[in-house]
KEGU-378529 format. One record per residue: z, x, y of N, C-alpha, C in turn; residue in one letter. Coordinates in pm, whole numbers, padded with zeros to 5 digits, always signed. Atoms other than C-alpha are relative to their C-alpha. Last residue first. Layout:
N
ZXYZXYZXYa;...
! end
This chain:
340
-00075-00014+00160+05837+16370+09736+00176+00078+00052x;-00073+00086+00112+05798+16174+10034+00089+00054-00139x;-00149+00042-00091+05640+16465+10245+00096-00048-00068x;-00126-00153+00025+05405+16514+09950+00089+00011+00053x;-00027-00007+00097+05291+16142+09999+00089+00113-00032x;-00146+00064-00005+05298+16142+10369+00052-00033-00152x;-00116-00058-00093+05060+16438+10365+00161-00112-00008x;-00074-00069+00074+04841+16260+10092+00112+00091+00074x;-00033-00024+00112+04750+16023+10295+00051+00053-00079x;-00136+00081-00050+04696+16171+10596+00083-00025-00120x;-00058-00102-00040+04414+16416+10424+00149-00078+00067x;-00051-00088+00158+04293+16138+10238+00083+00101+00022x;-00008+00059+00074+04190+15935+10565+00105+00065-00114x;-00061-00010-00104+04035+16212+10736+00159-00053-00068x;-00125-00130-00002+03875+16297+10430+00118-00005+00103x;-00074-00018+00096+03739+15941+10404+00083+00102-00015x;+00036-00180+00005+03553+15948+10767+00149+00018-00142x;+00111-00063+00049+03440+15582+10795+00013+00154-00027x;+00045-00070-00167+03774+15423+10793-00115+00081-00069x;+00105-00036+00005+03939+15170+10592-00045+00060+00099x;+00106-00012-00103+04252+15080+10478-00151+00068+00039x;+00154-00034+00069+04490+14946+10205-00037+00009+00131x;+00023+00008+00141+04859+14813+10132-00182+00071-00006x;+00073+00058+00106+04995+14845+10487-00029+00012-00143x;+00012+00083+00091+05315+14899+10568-00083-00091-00042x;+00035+00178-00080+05343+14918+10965+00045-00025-00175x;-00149+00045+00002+05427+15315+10837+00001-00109+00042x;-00057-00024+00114+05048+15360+10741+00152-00024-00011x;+00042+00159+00075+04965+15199+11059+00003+00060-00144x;-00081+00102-00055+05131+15491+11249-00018-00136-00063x;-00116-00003+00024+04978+15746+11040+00075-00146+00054x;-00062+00040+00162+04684+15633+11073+00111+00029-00038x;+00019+00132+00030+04705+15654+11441-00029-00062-00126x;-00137+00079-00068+04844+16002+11447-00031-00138-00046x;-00087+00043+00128+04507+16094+11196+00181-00012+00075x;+00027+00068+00091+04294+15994+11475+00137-00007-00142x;+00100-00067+00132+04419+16223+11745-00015-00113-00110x;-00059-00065+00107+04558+15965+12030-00079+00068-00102x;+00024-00140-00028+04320+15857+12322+00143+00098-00075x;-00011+00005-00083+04393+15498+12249+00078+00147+00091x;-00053+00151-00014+04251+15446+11942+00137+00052+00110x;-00180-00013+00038+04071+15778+11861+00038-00158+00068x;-00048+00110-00083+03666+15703+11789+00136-00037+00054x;+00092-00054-00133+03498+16006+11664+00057-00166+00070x;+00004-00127-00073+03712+16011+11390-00019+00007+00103x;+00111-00111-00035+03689+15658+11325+00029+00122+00016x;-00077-00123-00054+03967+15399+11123-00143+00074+00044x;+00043-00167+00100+03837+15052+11016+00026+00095+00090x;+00105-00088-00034+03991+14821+10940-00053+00034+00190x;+00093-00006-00137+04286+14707+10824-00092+00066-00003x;+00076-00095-00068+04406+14593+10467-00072+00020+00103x;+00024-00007-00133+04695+14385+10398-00095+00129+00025x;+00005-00139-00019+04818+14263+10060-00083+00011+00120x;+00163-00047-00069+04899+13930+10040-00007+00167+00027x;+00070-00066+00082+05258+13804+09845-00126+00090+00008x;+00041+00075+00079+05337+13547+10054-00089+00061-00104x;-00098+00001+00103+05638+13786+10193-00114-00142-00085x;-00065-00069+00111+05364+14024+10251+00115-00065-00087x;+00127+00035+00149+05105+13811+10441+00090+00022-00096x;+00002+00134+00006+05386+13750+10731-00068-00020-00168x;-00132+00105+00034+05537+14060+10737-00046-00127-00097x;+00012-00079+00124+05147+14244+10777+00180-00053-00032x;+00122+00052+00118+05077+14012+11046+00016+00075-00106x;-00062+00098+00087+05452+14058+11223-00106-00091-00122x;-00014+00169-00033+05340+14202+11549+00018-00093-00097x;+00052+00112+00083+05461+14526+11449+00006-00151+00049x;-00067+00119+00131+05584+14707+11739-00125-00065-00082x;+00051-00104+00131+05303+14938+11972+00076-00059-00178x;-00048-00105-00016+05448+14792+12314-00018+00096-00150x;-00048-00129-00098+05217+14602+12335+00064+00091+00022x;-00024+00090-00159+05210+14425+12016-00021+00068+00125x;-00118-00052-00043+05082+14599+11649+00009-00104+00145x;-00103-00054+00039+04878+14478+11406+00110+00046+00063x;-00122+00107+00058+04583+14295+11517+00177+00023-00062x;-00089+00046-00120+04459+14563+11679+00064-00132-00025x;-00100-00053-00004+04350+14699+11341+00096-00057+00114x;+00008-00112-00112+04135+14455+11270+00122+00064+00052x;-00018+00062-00162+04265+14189+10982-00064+00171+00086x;+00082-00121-00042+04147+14240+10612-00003-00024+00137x;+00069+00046-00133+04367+13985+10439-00016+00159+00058x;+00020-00113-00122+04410+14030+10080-00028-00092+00113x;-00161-00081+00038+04566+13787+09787-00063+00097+00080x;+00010-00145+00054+04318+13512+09933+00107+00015-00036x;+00073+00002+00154+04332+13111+09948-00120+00101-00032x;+00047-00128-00002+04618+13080+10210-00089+00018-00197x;+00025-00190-00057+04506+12836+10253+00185-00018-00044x;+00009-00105+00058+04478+12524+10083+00023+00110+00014x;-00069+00069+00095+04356+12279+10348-00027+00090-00133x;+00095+00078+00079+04186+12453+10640+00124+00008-00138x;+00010+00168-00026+04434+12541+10939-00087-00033-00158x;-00117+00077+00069+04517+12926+10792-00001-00167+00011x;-00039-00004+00116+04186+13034+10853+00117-00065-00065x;+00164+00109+00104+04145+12887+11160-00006+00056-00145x;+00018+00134-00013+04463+13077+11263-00080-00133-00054x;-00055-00002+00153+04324+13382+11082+00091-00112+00041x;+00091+00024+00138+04025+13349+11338+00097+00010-00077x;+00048+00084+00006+04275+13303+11643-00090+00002-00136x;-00068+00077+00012+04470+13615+11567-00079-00161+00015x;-00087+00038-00132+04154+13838+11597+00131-00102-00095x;-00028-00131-00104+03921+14007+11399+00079-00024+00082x;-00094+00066-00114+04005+13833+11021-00011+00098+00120x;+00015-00061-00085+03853+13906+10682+00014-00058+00128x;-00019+00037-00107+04011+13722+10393-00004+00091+00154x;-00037-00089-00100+03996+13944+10057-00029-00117+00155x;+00077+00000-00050+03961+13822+09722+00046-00031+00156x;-00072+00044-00164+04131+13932+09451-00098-00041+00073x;-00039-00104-00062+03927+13892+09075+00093-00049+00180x;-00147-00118+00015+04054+13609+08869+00028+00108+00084x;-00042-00128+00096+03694+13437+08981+00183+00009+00013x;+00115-00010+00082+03519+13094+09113+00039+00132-00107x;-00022+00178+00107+03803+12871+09289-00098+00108-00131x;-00118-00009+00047+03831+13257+09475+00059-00129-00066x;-00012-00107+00116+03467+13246+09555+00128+00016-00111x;+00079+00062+00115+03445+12863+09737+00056+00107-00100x;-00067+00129+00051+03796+12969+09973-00099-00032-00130x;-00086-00099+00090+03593+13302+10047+00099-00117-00095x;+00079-00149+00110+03299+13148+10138+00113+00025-00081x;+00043+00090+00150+03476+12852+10334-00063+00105-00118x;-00135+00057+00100+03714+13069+10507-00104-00078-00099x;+00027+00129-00057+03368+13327+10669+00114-00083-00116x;-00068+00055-00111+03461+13660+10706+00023-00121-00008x;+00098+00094-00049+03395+13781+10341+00073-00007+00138x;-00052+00028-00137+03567+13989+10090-00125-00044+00125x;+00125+00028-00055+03552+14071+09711+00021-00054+00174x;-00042+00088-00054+03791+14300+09542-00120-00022+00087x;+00052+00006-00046+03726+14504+09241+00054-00108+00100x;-00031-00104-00140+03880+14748+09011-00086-00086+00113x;+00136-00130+00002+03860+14507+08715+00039+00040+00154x;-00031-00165+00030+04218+14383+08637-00117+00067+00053x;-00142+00028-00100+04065+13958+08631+00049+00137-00069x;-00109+00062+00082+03715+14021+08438+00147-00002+00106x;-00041+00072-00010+03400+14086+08660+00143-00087-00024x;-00093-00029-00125+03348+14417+08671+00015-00151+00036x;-00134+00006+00051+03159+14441+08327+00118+00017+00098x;-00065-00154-00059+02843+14568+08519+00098-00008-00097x;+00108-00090+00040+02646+14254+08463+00033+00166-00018x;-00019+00052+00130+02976+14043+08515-00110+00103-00072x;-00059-00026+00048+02934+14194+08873+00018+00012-00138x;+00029-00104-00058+02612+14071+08949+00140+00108-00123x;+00049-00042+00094+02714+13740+08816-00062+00141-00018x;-00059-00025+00083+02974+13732+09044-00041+00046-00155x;-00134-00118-00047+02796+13835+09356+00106+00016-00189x;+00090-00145+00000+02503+13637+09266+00044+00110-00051x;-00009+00005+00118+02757+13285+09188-00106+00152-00034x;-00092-00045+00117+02857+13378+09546+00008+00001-00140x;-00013-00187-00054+02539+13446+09759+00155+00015-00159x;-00117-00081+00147+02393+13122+09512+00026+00119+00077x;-00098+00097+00038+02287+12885+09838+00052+00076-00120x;-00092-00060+00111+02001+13135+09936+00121-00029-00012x;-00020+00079+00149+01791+12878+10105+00033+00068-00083x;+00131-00051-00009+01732+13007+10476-00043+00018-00097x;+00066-00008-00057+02062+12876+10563-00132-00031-00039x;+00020+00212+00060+02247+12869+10262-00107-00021+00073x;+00117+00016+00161+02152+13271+10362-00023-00128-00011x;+00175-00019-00059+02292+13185+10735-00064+00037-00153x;+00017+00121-00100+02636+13062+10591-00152+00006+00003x;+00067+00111+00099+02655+13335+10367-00013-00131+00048x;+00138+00126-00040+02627+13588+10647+00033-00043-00104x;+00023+00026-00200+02768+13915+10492-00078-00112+00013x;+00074+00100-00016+02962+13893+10138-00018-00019+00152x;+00039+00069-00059+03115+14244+10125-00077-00140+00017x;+00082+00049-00050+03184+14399+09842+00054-00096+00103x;+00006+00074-00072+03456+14626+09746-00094-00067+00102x;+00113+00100-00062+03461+14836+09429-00002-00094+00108x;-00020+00085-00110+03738+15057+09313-00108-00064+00077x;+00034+00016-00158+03604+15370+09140+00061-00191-00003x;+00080+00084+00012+03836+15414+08788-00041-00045+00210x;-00023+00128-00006+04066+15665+08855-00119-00057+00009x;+00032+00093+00164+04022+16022+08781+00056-00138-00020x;-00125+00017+00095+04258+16136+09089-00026-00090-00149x;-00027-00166+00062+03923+16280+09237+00181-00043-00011x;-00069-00068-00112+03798+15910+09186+00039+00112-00004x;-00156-00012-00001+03595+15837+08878+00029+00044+00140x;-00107-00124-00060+03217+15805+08857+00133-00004-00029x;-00025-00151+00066+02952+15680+08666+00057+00039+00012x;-00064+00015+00143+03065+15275+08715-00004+00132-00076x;-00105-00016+00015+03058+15342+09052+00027-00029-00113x;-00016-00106-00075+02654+15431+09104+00209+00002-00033x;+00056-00058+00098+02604+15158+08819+00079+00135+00081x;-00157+00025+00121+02821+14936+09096-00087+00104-00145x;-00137-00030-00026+02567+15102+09386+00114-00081-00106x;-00036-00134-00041+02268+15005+09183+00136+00097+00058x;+00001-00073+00107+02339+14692+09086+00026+00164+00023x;-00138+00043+00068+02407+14579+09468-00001+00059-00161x;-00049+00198+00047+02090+14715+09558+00114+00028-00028x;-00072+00040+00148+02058+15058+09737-00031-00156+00003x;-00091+00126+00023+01813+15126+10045+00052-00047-00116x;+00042+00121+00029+01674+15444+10015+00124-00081+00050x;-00019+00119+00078+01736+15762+10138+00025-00083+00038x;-00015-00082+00125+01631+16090+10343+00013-00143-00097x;+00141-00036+00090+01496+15959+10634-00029+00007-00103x;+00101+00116-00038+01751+16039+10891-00105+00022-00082x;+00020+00065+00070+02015+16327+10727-00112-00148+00014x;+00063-00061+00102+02021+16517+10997-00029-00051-00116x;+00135+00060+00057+02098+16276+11215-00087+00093-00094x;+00129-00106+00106+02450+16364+11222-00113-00092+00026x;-00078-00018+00129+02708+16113+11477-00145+00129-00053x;-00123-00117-00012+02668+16045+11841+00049+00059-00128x;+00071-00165-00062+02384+15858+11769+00050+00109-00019x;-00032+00030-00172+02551+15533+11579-00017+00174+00050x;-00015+00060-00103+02302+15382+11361+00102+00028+00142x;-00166-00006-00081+02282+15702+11119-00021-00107+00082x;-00056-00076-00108+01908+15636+10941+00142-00049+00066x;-00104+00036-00060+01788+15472+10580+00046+00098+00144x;-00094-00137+00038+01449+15499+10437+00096-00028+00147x;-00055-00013-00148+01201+15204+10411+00102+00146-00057x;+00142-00058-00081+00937+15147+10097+00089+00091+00164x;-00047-00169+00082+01253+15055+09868-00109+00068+00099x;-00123-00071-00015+01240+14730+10116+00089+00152-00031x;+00079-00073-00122+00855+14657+10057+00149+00045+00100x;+00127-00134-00009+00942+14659+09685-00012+00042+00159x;-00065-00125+00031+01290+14449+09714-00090+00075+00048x;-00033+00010+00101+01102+14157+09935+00032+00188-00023x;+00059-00150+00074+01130+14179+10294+00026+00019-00149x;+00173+00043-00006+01178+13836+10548-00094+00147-00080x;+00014+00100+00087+01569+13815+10398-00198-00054+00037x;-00014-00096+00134+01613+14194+10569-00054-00143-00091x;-00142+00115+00076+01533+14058+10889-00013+00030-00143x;+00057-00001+00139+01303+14300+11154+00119-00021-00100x;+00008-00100+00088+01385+14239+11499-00079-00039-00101x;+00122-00028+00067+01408+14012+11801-00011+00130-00094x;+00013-00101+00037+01753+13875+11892-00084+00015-00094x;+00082-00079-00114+01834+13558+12068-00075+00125-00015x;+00107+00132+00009+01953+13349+11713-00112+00103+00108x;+00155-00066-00042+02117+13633+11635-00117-00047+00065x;-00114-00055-00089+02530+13467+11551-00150+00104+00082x;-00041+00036-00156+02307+13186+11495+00090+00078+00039x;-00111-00061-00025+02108+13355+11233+00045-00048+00116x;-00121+00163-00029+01762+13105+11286+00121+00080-00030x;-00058+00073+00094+01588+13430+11354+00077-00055+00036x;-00161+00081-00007+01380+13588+11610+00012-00059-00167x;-00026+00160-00092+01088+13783+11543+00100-00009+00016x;-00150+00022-00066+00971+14142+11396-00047-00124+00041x;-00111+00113+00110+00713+14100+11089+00079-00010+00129x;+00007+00146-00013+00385+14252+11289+00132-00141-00062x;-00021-00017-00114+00500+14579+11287-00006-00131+00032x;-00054+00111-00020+00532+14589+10935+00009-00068+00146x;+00022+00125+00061+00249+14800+10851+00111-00124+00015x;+00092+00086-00061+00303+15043+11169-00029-00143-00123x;+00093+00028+00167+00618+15169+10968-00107-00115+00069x;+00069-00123+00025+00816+15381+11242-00128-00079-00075x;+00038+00063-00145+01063+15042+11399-00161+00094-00046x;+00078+00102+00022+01129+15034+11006-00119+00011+00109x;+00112-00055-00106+01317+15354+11007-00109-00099+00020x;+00141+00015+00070+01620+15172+10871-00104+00092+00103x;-00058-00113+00077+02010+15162+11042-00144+00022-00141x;-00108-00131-00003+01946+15015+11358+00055+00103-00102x;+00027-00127-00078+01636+14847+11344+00053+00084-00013x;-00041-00151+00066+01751+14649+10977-00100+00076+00142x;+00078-00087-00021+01851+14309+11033+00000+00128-00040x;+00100+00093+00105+02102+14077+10813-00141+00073+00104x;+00102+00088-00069+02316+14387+10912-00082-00084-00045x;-00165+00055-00065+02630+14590+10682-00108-00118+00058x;+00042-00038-00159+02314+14657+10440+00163-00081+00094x;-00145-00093-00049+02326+14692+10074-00029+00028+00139x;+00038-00123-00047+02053+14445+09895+00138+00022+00070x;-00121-00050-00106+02151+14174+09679-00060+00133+00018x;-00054-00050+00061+01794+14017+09517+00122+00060+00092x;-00121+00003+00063+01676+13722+09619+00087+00081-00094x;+00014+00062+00146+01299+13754+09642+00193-00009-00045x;+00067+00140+00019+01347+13764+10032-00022-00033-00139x;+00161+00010+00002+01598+14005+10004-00083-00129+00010x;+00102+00009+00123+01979+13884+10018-00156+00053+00084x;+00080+00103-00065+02255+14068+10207-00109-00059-00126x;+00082+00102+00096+02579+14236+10049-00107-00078+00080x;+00021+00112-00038+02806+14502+10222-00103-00096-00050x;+00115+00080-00012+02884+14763+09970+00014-00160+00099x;-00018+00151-00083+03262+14911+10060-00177-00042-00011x;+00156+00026-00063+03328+15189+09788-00020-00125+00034x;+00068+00108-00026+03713+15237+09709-00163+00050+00062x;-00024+00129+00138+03936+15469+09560-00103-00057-00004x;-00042+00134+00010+03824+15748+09854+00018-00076-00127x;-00176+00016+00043+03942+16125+09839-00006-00142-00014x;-00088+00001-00095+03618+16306+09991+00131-00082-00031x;-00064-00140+00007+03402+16311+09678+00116+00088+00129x;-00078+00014+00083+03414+15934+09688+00044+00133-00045x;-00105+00046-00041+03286+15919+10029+00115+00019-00148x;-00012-00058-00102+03008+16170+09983+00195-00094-00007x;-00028-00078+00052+02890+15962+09644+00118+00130+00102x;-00071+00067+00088+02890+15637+09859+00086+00112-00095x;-00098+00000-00031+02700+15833+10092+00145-00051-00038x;-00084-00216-00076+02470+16023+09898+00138-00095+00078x;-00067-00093+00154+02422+15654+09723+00062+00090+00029x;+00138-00082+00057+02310+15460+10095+00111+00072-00124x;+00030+00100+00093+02546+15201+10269-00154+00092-00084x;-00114+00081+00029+02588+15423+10647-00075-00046-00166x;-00004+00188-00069+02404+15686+10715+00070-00061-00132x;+00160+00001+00069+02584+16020+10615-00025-00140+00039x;+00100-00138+00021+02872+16215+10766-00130-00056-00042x;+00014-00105-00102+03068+15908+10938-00053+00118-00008x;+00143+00086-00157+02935+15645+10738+00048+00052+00071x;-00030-00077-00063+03142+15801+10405-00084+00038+00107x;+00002-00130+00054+03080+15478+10237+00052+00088+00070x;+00144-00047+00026+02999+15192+10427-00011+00084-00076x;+00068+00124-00088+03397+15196+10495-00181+00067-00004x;+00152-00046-00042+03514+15409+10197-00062-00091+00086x;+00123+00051+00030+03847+15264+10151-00098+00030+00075x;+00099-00025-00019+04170+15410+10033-00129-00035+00029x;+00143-00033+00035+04404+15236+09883-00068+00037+00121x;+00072+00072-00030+04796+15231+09973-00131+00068-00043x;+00109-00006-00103+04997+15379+09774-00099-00089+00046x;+00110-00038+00020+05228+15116+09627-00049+00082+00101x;-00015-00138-00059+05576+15068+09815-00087+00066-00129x;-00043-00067+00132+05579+14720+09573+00025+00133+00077x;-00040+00085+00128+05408+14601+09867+00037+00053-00137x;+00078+00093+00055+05355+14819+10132+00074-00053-00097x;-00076+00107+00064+05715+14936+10352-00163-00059-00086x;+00016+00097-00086+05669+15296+10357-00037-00133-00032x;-00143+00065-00038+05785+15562+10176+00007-00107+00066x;+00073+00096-00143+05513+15563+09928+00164-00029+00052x;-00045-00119-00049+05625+15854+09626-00046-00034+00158x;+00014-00201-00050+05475+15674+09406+00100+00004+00067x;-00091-00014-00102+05364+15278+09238+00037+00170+00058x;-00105-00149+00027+05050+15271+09045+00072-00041+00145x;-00099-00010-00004+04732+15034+09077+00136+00106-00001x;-00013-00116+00066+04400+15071+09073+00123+00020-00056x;+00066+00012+00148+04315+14673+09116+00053+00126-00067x;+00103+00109+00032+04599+14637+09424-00073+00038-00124x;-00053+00168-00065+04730+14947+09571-00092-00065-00078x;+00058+00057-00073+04692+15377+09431+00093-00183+00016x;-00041+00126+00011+04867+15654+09314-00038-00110+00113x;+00062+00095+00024+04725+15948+09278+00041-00114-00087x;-00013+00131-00005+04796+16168+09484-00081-00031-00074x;-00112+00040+00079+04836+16520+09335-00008-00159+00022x;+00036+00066+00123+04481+16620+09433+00111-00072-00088x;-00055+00133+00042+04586+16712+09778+00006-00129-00084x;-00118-00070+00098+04471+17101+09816+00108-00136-00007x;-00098-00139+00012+04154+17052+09958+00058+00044-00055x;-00165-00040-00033+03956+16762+09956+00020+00150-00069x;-00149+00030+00078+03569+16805+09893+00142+00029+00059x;-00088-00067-00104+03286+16818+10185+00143-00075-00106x;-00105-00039+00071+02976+16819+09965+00112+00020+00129x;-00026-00113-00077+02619+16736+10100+00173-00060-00008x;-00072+00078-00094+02493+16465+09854+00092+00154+00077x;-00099-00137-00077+02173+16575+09683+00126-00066+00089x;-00092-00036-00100+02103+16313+09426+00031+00118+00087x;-00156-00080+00004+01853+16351+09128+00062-00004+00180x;+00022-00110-00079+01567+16089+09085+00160+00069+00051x;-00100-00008-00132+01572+15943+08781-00029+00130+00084x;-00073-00120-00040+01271+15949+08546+00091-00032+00117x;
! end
């Protein structure tokens, strides 16, 4: 028996005309601004809609997609039996009730994670699936709902692409898929050496594997993404927080060896607010350019939120991400109807 969904409902408005999307969804519009082809840009559910519901959970996946997004962002870790679980963290204090569950109490330690090495918790690759469905997901950042603490599970990777293979966008578009590969360094690590043949076969299990499928895969680390993109047709996405890391990206032999780069937003503009020329640079080699990630509750430099999407919507990107999808959707489609 399935268990039925409640996902607390905060549908768009009166901006159902967009729909024209970037990259797998495709469609050109009514985009005045410089992306590629002057495609809308996509939409992307960061965690899902991880500003009303915890982060990487179904309600919120469902939440984000009933709010205007293309895209659902699964981050990818392995279980200890090796199955892809959905967590942005290769720990789980901050967004799990774990700290609550006197039977594990005894699991926290350190881990060999060398971006963690110092840091005592509870490690998602020391918890097989079963004693992982046992946990229930909470908001990690305070200031946000906790009403929802408690309520649901930890997805797998199946799960959330089953979860987007029921749906459609509210411009009836095929959901848009974008995994995360977190840590594959530290899996090889700790002897999960298949994160990417997982990822693809995962996919393939879904029928989201084929070159067109709504899906793009994305990683921080160049060798990861450099191995994946020898390995599929689909795009695959080059994550970048600074100018020095897409430097080192660009030094290794081959590069540029994405068709996305996923740079931080402050990578984008100069001091005085100009384009610093990273969304130029990708575009005349063809790259599509998605920043992240946009907050509500976080304005970027004490501007209203949807100003500052705006402003990086006219930079000419091709795709972005922010945890509050309506926010997002509601911009969006403003500079669309504008346009017409």
């Amino acid at each position: 028996m399935r268990t039925r969904i409640l996902v607390p409902l905060a549908l768009p408005l009166a901006l159902l005309g967009c729909d024209t999307l970037s990259g797998a969804a495709g469609g050109a519009g009514h985009w005045p601004y410089p992306s590629l082809g002057h495609k809308t840009p996509l939409l992307i559910g960061h965690r899902g809609a991880s500003g009303a519901l915890p982060e990487h959970t179904l309600p919120a996946y469902q939440r984000a997609l009933n709010d205007g997004a293309d895209c659902i962002e699964p981050d990818l870790v392995f279980s200890k039996d090796g199955v892809l679980m959905v967590r942005h963290d290769t720990y789980l204090s901050t967004t799990t009730n774990i700290a609550s569950k006197p039977e594990f109490a005894s699991r926290k330690r350190t881990s060999p994670d060398p971006e963690f090495r110092d840091r005592e918790d509870w490690w998602v690759a020391d918890f097989t699936l079963a004693e992982l469905k046992t946990l229930r997901a909470v908001q990690p950042f305070k200031n946000r709902s906790l009403q929802f603490d408690g309520l649901y599970q930890i997805p797998t990777f199946d799960e959330a692409l089953e979860l987007a293979k029921s749906r459609v966008t509210v411009a009836s578009k095929p959901v848009c898929v974008y995994p995360e590969a977190k840590s594959p360094a530290y899996h090889a690590l700790i002897g999960h050496t298949d994160m990417a043949e997982k990822i693809l076969a995962t996919l393939e299990k879904h029928g989201l594997a084929a070159k067109g499928s709504p899906v793009f895969i994305q990683s921080f680390e160049p060798d990861f993404v450099k191995k994946i993109d020898a390995m599929t047709e689909l795009p695959v996405v080059m994550l970048v927080s600074d100018k020095a890391e897409l430097d080192a990206a660009m030094a290794i032999p081959g590069a540029p060896f994405w068709q996305g780069l996923g740079p931080s937003i402050a990578m984008l503009r100069d001091e005085s607010g100009k384009s610093a020329g990273v969304i130029e640079a990708e575009h005349a080699k063809g790259i599509e350019v998605h920043p992240w990630t946009f907050r509500d509750d976080q304005p970027i430099g004490g501007k209203p939120i949807e100003t500052s999407i705006r402003e990086i919507l006219a930079l000419g990107v091709d795709g972005f991400f922010t945890d509050f999808p309506i926010t997002g959707y509601k911009v969006r489609g403003d500079v669309v109807h504008g346009a017409e």
